[in-house]
N, CA, C and O atoms as a Maestro MAE file, in Angstrom:
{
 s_m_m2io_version
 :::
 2.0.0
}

f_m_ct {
 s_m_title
 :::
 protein
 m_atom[288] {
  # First column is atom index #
  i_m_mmod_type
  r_m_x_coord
  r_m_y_coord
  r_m_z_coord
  i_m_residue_number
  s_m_chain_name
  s_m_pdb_residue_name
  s_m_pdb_atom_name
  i_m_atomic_number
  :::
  1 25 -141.132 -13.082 230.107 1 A "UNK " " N  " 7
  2 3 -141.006 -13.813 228.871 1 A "UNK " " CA " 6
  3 2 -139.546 -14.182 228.599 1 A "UNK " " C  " 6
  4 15 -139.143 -15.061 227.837 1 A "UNK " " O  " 8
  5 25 -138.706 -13.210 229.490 2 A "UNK " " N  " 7
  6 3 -137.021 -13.632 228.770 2 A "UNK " " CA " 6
  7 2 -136.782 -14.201 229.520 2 A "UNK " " C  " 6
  8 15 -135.582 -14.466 229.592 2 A "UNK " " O  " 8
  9 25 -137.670 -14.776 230.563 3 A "UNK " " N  " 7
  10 3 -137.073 -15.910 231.882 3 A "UNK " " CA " 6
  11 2 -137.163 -17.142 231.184 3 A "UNK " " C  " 6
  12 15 -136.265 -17.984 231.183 3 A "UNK " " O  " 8
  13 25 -138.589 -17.283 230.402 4 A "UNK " " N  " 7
  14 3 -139.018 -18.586 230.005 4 A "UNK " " CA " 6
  15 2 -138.146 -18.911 228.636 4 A "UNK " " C  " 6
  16 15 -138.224 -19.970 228.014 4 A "UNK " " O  " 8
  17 25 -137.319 -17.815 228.299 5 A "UNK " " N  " 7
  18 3 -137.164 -18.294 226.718 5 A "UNK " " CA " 6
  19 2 -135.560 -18.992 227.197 5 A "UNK " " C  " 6
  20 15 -135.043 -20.032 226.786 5 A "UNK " " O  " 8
  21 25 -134.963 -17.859 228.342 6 A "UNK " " N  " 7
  22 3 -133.572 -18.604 228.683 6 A "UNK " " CA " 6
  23 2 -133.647 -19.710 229.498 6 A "UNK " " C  " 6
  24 15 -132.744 -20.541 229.587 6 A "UNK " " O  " 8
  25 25 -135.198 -19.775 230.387 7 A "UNK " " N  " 7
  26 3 -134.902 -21.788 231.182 7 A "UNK " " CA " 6
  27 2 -135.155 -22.585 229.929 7 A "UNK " " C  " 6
  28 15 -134.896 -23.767 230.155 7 A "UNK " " O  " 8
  29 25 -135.621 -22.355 228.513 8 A "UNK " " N  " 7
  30 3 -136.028 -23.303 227.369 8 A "UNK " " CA " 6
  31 2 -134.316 -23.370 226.531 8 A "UNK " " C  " 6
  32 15 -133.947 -24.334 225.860 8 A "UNK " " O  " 8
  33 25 -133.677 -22.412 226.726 9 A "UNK " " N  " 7
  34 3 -132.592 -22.618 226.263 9 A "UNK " " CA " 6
  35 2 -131.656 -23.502 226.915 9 A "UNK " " C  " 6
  36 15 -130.798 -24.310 226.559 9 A "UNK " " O  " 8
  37 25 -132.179 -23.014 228.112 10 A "UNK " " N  " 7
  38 3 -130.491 -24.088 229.011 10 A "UNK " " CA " 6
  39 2 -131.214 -25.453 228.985 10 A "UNK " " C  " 6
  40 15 -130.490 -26.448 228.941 10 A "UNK " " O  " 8
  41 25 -132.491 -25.615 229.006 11 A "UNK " " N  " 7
  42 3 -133.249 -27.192 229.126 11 A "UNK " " CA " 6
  43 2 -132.164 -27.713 227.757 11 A "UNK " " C  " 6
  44 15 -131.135 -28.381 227.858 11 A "UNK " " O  " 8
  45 25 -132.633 -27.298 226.826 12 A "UNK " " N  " 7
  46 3 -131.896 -27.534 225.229 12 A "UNK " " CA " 6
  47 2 -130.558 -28.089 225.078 12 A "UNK " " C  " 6
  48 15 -130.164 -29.130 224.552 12 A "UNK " " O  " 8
  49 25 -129.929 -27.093 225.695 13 A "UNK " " N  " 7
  50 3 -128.522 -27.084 226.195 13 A "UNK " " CA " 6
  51 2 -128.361 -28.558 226.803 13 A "UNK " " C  " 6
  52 15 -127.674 -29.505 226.420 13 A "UNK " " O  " 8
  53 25 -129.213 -28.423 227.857 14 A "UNK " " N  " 7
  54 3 -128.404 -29.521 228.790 14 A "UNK " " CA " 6
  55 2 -129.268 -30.925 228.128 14 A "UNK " " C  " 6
  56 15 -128.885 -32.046 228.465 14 A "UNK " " O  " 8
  57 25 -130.256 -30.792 227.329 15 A "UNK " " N  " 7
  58 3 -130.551 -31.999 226.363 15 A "UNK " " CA " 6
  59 2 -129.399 -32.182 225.204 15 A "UNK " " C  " 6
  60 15 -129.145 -33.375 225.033 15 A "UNK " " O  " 8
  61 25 -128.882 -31.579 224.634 16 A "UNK " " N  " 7
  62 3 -128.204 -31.767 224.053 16 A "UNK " " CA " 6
  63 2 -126.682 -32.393 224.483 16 A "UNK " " C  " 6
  64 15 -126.252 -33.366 223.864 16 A "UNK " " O  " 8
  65 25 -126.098 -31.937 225.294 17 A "UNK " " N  " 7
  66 3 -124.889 -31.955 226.116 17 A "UNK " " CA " 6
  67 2 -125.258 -33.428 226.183 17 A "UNK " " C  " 6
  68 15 -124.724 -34.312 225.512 17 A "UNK " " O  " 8
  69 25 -126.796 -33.684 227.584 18 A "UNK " " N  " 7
  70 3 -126.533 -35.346 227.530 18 A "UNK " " CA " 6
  71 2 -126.368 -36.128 226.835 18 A "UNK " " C  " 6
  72 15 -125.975 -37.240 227.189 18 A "UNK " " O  " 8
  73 25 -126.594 -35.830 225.717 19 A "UNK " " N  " 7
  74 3 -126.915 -36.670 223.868 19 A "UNK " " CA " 6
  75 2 -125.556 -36.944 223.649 19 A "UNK " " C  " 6
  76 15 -125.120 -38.086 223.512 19 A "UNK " " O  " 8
  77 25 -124.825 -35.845 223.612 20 A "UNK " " N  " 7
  78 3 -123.422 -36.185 223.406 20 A "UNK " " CA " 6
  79 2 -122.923 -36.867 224.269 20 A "UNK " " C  " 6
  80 15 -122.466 -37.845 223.677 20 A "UNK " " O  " 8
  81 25 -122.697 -36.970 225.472 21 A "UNK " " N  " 7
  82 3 -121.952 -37.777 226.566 21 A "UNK " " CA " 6
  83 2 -122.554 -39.015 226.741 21 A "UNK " " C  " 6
  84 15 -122.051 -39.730 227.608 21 A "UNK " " O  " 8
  85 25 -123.835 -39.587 225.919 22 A "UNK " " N  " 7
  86 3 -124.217 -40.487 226.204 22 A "UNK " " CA " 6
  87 2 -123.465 -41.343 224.754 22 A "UNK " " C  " 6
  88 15 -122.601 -42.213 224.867 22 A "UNK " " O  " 8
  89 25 -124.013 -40.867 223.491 23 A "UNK " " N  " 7
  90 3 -123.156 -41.160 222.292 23 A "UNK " " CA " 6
  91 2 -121.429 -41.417 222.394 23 A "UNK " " C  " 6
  92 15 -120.897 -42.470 222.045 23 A "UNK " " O  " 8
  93 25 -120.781 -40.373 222.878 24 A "UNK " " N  " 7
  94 3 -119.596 -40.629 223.509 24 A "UNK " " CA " 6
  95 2 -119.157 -41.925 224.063 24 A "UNK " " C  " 6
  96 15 -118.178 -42.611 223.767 24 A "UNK " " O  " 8
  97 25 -120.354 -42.164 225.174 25 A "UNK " " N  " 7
  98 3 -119.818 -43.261 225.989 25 A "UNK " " CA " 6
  99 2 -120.179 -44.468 225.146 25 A "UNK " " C  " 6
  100 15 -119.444 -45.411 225.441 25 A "UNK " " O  " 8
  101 25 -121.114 -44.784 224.136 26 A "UNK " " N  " 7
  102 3 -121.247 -45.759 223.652 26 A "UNK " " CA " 6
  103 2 -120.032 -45.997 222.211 26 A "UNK " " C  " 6
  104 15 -119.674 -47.062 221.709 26 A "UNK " " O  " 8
  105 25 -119.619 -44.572 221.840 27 A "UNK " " N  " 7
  106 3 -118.618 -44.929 220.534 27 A "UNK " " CA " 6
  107 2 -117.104 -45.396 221.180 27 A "UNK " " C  " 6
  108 15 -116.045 -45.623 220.596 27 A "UNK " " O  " 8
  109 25 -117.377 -45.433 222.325 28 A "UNK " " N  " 7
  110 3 -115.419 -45.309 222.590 28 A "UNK " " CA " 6
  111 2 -115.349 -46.707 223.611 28 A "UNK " " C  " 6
  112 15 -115.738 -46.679 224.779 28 A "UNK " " O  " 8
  113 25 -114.907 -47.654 223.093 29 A "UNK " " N  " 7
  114 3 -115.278 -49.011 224.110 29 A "UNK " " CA " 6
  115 2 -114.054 -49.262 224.683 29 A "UNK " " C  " 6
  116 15 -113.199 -48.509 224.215 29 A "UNK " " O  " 8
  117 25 -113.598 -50.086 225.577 30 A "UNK " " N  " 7
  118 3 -112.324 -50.233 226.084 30 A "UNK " " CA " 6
  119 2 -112.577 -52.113 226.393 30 A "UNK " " C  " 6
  120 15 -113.346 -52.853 227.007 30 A "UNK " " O  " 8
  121 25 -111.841 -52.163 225.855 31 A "UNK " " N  " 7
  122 3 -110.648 -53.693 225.564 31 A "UNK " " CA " 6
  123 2 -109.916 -54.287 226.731 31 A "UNK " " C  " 6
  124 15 -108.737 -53.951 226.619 31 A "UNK " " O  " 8
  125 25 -110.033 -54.762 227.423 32 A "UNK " " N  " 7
  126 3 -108.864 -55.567 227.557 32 A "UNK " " CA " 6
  127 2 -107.878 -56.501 226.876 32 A "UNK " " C  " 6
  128 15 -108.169 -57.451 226.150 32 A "UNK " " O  " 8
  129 25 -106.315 -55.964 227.325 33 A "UNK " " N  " 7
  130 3 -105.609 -56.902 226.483 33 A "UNK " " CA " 6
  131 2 -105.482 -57.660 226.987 33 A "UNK " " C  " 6
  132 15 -106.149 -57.725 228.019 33 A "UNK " " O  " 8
  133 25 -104.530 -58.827 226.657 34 A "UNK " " N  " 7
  134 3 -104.149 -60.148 227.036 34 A "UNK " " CA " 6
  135 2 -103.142 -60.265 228.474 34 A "UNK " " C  " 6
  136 15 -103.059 -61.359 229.033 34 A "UNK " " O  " 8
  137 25 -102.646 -59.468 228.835 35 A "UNK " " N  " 7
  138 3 -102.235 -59.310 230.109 35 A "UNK " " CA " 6
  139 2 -103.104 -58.976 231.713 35 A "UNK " " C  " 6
  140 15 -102.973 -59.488 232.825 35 A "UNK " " O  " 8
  141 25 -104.336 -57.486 230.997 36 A "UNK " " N  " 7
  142 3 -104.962 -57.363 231.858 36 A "UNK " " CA " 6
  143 2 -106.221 -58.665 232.227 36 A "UNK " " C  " 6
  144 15 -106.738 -58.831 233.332 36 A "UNK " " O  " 8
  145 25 -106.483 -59.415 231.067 37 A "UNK " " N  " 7
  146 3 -107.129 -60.572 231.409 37 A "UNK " " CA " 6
  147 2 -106.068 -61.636 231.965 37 A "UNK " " C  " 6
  148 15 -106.611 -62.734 231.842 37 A "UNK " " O  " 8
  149 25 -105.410 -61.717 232.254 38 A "UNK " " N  " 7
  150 3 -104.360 -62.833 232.941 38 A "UNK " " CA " 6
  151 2 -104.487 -62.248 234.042 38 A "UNK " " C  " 6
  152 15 -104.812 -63.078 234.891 38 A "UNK " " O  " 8
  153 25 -104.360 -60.839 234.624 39 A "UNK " " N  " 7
  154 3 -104.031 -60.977 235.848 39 A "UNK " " CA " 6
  155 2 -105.758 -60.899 236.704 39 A "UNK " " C  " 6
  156 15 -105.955 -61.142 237.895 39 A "UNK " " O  " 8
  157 25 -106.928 -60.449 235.560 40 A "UNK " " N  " 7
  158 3 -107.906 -60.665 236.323 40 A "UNK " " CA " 6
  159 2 -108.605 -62.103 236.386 40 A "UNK " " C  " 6
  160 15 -109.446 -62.408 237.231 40 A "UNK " " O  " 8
  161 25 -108.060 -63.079 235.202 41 A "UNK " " N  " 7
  162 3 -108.176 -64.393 235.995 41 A "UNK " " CA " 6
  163 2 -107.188 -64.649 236.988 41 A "UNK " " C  " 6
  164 15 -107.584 -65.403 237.877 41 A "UNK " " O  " 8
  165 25 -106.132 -64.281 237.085 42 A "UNK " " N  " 7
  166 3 -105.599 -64.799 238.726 42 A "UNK " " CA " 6
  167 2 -105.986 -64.380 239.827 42 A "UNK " " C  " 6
  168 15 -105.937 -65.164 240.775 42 A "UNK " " O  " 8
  169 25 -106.458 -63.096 240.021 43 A "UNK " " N  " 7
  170 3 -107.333 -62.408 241.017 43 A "UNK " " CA " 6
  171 2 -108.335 -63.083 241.029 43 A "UNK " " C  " 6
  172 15 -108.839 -63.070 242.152 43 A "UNK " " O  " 8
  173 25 -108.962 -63.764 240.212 44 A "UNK " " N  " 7
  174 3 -110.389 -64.109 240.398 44 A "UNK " " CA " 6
  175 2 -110.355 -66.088 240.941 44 A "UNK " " C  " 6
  176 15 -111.220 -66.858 241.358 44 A "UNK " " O  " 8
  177 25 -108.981 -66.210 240.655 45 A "UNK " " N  " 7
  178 3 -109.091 -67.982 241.389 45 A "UNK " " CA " 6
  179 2 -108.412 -67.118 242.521 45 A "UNK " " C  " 6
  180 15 -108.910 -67.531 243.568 45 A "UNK " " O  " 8
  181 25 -107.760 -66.391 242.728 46 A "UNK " " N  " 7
  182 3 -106.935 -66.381 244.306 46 A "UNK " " CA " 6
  183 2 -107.995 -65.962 245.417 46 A "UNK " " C  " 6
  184 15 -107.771 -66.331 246.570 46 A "UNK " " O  " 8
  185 25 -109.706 -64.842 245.007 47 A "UNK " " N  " 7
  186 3 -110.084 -65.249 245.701 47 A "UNK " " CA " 6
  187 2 -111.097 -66.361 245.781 47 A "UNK " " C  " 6
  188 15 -112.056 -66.224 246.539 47 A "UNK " " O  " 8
  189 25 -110.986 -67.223 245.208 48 A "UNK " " N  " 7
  190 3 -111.538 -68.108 245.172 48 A "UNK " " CA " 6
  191 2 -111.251 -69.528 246.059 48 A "UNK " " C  " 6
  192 15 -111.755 -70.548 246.529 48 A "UNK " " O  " 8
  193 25 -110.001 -68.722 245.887 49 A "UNK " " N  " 7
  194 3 -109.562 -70.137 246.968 49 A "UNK " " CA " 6
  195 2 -109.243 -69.751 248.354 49 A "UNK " " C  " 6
  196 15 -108.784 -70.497 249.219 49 A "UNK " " O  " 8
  197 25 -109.646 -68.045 248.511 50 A "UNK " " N  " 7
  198 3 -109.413 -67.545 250.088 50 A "UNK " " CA " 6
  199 2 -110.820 -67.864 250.401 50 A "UNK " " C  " 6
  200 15 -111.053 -67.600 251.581 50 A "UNK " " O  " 8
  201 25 -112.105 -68.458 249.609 51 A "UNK " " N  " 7
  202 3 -113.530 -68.320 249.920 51 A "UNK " " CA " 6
  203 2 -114.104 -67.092 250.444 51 A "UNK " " C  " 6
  204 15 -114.867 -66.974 251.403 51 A "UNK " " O  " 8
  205 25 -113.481 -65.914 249.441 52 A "UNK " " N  " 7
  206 3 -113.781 -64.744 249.147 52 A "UNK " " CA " 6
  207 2 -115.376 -64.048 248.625 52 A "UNK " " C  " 6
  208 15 -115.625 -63.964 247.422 52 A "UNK " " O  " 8
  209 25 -116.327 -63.606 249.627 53 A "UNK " " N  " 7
  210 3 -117.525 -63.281 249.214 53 A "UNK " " CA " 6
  211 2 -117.978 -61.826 249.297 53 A "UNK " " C  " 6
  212 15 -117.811 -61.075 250.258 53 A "UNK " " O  " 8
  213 25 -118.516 -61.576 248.260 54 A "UNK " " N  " 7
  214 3 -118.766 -60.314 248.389 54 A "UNK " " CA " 6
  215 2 -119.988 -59.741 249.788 54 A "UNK " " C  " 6
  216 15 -120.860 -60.530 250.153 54 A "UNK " " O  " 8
  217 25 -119.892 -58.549 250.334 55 A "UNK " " N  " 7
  218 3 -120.829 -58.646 251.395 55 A "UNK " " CA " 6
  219 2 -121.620 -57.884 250.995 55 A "UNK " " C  " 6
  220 15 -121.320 -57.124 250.074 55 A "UNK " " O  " 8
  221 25 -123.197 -57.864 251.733 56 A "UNK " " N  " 7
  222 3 -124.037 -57.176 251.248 56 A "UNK " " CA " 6
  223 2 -124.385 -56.280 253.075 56 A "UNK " " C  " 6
  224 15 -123.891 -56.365 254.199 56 A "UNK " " O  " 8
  225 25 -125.314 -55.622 252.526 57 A "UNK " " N  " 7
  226 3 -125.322 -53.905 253.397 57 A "UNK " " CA " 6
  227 2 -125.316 -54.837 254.932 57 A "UNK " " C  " 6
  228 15 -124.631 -54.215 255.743 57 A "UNK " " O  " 8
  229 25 -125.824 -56.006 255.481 58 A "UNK " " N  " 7
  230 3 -125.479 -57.071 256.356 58 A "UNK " " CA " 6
  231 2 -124.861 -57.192 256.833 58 A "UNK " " C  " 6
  232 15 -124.915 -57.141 258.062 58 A "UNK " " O  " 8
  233 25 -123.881 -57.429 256.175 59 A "UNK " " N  " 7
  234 3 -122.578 -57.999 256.358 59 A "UNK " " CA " 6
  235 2 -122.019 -57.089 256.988 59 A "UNK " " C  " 6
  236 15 -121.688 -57.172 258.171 59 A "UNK " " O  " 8
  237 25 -121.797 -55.781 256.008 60 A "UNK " " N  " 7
  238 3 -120.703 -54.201 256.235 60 A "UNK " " CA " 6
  239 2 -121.680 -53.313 257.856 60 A "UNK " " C  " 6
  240 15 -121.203 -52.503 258.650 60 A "UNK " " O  " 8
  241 25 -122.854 -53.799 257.825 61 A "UNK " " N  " 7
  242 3 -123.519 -53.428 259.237 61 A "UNK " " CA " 6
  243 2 -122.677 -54.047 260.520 61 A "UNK " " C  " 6
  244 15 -122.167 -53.619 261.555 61 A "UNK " " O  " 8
  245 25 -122.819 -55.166 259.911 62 A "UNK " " N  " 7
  246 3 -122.231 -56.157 261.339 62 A "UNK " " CA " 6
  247 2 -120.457 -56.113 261.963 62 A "UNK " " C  " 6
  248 15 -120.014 -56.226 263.106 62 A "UNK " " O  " 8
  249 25 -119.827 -55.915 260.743 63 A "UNK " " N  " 7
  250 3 -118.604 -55.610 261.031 63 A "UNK " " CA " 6
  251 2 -117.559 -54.267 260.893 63 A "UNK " " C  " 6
  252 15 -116.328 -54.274 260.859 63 A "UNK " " O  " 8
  253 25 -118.531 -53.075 260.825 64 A "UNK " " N  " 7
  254 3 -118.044 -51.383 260.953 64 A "UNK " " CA " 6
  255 2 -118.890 -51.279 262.241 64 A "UNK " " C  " 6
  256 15 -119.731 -52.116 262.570 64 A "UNK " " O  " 8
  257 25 -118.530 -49.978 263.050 65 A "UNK " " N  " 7
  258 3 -119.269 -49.458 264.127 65 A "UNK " " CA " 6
  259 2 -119.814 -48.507 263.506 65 A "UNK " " C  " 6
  260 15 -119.347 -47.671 262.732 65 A "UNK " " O  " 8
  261 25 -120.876 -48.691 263.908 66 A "UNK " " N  " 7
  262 3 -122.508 -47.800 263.088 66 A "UNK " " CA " 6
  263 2 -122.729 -46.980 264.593 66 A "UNK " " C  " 6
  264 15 -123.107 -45.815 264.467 66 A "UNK " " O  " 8
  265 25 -122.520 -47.503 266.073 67 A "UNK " " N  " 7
  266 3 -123.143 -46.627 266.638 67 A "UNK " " CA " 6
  267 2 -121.991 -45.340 267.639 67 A "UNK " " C  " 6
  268 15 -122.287 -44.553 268.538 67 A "UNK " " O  " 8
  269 25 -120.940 -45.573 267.097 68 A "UNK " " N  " 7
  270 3 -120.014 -44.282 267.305 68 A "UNK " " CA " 6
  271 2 -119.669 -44.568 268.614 68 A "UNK " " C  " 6
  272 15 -120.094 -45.596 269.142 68 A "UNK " " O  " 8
  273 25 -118.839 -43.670 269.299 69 A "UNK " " N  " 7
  274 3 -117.762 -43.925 270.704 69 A "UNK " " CA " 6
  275 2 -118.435 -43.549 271.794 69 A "UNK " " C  " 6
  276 15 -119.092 -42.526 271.601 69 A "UNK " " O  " 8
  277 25 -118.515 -44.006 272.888 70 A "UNK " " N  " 7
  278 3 -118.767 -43.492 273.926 70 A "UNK " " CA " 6
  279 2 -118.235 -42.930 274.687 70 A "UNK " " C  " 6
  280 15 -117.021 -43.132 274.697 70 A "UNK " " O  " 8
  281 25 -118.765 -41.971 275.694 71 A "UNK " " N  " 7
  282 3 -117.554 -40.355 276.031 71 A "UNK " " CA " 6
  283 2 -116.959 -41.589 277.438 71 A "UNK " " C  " 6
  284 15 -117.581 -42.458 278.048 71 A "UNK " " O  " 8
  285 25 -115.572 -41.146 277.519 72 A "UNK " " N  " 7
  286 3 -114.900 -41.921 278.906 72 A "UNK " " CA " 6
  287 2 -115.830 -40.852 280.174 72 A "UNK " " C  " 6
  288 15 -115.666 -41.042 281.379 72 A "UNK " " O  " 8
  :::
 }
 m_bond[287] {
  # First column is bond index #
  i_m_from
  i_m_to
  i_m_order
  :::
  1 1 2 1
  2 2 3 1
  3 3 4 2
  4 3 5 1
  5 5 6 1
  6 6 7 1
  7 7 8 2
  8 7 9 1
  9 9 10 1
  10 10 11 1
  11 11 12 2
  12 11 13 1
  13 13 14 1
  14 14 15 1
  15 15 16 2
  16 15 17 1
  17 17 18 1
  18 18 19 1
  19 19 20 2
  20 19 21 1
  21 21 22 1
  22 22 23 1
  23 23 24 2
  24 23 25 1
  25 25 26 1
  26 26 27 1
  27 27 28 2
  28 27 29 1
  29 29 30 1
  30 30 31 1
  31 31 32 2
  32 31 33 1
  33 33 34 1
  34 34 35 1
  35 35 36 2
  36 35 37 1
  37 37 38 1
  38 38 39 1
  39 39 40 2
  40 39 41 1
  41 41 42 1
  42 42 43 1
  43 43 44 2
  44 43 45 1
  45 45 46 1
  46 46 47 1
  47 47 48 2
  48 47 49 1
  49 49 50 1
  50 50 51 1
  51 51 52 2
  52 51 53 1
  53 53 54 1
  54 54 55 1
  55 55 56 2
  56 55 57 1
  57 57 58 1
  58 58 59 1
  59 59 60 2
  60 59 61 1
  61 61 62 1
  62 62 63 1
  63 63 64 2
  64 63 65 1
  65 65 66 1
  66 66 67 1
  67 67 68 2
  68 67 69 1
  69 69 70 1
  70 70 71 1
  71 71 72 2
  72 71 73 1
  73 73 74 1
  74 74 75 1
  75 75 76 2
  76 75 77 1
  77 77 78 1
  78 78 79 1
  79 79 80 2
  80 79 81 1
  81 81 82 1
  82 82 83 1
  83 83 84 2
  84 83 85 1
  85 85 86 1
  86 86 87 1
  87 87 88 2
  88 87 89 1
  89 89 90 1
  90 90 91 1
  91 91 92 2
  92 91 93 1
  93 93 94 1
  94 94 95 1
  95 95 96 2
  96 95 97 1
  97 97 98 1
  98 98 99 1
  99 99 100 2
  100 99 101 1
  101 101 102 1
  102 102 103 1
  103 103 104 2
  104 103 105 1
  105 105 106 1
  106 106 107 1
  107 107 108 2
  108 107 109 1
  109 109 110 1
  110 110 111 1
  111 111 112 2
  112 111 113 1
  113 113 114 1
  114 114 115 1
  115 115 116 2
  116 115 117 1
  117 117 118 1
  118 118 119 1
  119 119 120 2
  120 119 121 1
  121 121 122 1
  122 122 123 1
  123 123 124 2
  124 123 125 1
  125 125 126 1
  126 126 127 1
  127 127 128 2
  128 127 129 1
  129 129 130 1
  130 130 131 1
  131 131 132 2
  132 131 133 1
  133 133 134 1
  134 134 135 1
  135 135 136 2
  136 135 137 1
  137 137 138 1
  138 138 139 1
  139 139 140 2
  140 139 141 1
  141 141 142 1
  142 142 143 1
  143 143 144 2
  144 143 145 1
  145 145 146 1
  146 146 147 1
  147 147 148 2
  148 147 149 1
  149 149 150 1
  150 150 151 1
  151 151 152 2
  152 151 153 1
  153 153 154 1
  154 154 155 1
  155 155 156 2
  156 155 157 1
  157 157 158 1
  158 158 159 1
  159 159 160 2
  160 159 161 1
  161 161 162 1
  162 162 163 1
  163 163 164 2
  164 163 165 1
  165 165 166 1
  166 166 167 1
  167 167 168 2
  168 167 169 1
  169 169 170 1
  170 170 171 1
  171 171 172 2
  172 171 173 1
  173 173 174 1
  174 174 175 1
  175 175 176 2
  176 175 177 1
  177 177 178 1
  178 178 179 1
  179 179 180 2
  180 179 181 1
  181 181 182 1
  182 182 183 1
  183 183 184 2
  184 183 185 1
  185 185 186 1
  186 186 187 1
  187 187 188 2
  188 187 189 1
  189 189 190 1
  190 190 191 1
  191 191 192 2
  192 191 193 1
  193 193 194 1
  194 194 195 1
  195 195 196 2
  196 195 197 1
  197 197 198 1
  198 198 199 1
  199 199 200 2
  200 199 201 1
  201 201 202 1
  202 202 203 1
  203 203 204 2
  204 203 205 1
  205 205 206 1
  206 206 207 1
  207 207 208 2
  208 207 209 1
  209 209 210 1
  210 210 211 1
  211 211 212 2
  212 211 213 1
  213 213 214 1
  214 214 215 1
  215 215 216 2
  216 215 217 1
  217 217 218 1
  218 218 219 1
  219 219 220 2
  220 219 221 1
  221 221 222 1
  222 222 223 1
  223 223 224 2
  224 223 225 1
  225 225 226 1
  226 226 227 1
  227 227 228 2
  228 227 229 1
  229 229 230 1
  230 230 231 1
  231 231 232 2
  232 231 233 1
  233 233 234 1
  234 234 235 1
  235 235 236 2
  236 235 237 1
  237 237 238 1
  238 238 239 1
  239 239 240 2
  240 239 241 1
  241 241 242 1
  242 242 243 1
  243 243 244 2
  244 243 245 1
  245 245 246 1
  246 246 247 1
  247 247 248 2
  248 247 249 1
  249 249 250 1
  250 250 251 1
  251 251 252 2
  252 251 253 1
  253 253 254 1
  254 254 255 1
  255 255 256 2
  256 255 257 1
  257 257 258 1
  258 258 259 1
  259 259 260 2
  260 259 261 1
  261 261 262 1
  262 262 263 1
  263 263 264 2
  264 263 265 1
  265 265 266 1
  266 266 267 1
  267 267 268 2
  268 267 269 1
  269 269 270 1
  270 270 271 1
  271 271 272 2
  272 271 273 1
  273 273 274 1
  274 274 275 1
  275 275 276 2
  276 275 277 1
  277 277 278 1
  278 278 279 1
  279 279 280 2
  280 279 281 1
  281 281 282 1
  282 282 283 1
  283 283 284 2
  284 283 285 1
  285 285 286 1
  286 286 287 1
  287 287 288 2
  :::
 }
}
């Protein structure tokens, strides 16, 4: 019986805990100022004009070695 009453406590616990860290993350917002948006529009035309694309699991297959070294 004192097994079930302390896994109902820590369940509690750790319901509660998430409540807070979730509340947390929604009261505290972050801004950019007017600088950090300048330099992420220049990052965002520079790659634009390298014809900069993001890759998908494809892409990162084709150009890492997935099948490791072979012994000399």
């Amino acid at each position: 019986m004192n097994a079930l009453i302390a896994l109902a406590a820590f369940v509690a616990i750790a319901l509660v805990g998430w409540a807070i860290a979730e509340l947390k993350g929604k009261s505290c917002v972050y801004q950019n100022n007017e600088e950090e948006e300048a330099a992420l529009e220049r990052t965002q035309e520079a790659q634009k004009k390298a014809d900069y694309g993001e890759m998908d699991i494809h892409d990162v297959m084709e150009t890492i070695s997935t099948k490791g070294f072979k012994a000399v």
